[in-house]
Each structure stands twice: as C-alpha cells, then as structure tokens.
C-alpha positions as CSV (number, residue, x, y, z in Angstrom):
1,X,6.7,-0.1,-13.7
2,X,4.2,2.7,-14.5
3,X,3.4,4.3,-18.0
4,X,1.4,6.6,-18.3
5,X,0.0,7.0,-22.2
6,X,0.9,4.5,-25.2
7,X,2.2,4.6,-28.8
8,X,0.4,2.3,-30.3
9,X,3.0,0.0,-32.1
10,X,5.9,1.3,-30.1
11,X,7.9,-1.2,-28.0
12,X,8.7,-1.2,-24.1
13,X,11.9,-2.0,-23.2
14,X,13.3,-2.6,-19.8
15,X,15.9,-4.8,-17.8
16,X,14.8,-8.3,-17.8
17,X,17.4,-9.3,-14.7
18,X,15.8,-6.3,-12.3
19,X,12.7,-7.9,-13.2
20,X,13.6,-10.9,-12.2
21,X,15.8,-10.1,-9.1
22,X,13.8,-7.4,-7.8
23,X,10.4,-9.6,-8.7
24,X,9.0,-6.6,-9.8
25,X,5.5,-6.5,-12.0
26,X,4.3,-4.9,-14.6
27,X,0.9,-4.3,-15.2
28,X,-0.4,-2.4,-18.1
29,X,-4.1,0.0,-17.6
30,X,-5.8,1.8,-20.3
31,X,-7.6,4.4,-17.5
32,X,-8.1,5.2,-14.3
33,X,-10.0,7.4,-11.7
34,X,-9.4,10.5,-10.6
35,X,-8.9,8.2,-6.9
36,X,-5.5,6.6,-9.0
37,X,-4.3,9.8,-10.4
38,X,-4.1,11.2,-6.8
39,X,-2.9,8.1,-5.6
40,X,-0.1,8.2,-8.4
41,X,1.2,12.2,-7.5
42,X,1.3,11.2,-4.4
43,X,4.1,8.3,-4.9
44,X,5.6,10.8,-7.1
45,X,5.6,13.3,-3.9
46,X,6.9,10.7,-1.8
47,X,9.7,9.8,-4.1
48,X,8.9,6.4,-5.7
49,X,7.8,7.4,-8.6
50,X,10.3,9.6,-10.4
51,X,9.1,10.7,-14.1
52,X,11.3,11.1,-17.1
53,X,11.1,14.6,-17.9
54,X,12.7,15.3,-21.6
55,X,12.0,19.1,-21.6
56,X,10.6,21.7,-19.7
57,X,9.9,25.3,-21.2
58,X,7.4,28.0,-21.2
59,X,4.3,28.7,-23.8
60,X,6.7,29.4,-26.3
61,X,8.1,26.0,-26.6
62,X,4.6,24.2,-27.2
63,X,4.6,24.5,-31.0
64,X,8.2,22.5,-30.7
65,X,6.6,20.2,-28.1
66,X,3.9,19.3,-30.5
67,X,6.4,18.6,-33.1
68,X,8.5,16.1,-31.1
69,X,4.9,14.4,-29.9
70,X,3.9,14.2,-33.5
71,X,7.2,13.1,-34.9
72,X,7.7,10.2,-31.9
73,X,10.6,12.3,-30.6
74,X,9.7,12.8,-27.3
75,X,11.2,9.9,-24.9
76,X,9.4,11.7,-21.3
77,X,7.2,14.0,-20.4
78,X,7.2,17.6,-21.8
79,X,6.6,19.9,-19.2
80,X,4.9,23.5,-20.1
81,X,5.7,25.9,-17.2
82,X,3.6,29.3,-17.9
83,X,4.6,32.5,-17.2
84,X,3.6,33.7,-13.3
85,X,1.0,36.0,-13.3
C-alpha cells in the first residue's frame, strides 16, 4: 500500500484479511526523491499501481477542486487536464 499525502488526524482504513493473506506491508514515508517519484510512475505505467482518481476536469473546475481539498471531500486524486494549446 502506497499514499501519497496525509491528513493529519484522518484515519487509513483497509482490509485486515488481504493483509494478512496476501502478507502485504505497509510502510508509511513523509518524502522522497525525485529517483522514487520516477520509480513510482513507472509502477503506475506498468499497471501495479493504479490511483484513485475522484475527478478529472479542466481549469475551470479548480476553484471546486480546492473546495473539496479544503472541505476533506476529496477521497482520490483530482486531476486538472488543461486545455490543448
């Protein structure tokens, strides 16, 4: 299990028996290098990473994003997708 960012004060939850029976481990970091954050897209380009997206929209939908992230609404990532040029 990988997250990326904290609310400090907010809970984790996951599935204690796939813990267990997959003897998976969680490990928590509070940084990394720019080495891991290449290391992480590529497991996401390889398909064993798969993030939760909650939304995706354009520049217009930031102002709403920012609301959720202030509120504690969002429960993924927020995707902003500009505009082509």
């Amino acid at each position: 299990m990988v997250t990326c960012g904290y609310r400090p004060g907010s809970d984790v939850c996951t599935d204690s028996m796939r813990l267990a029976m997959e003897e998976l481990t969680v490990r928590g970091s509070r940084g990394g290098t720019r080495a891991d954050a290449t290391a992480a897209l590529r497991a996401v380009e390889r398909g064993e990473i798969q993030p939760l997206i909650a939304a995706t929209g354009g520049l217009d939908d930031v102002p709403e994003f920012f609301a959720q992230l202030a509120a504690g609404d969002a429960t993924g990532r927020l995707v902003v997708r500009p505009a082509p040029a």
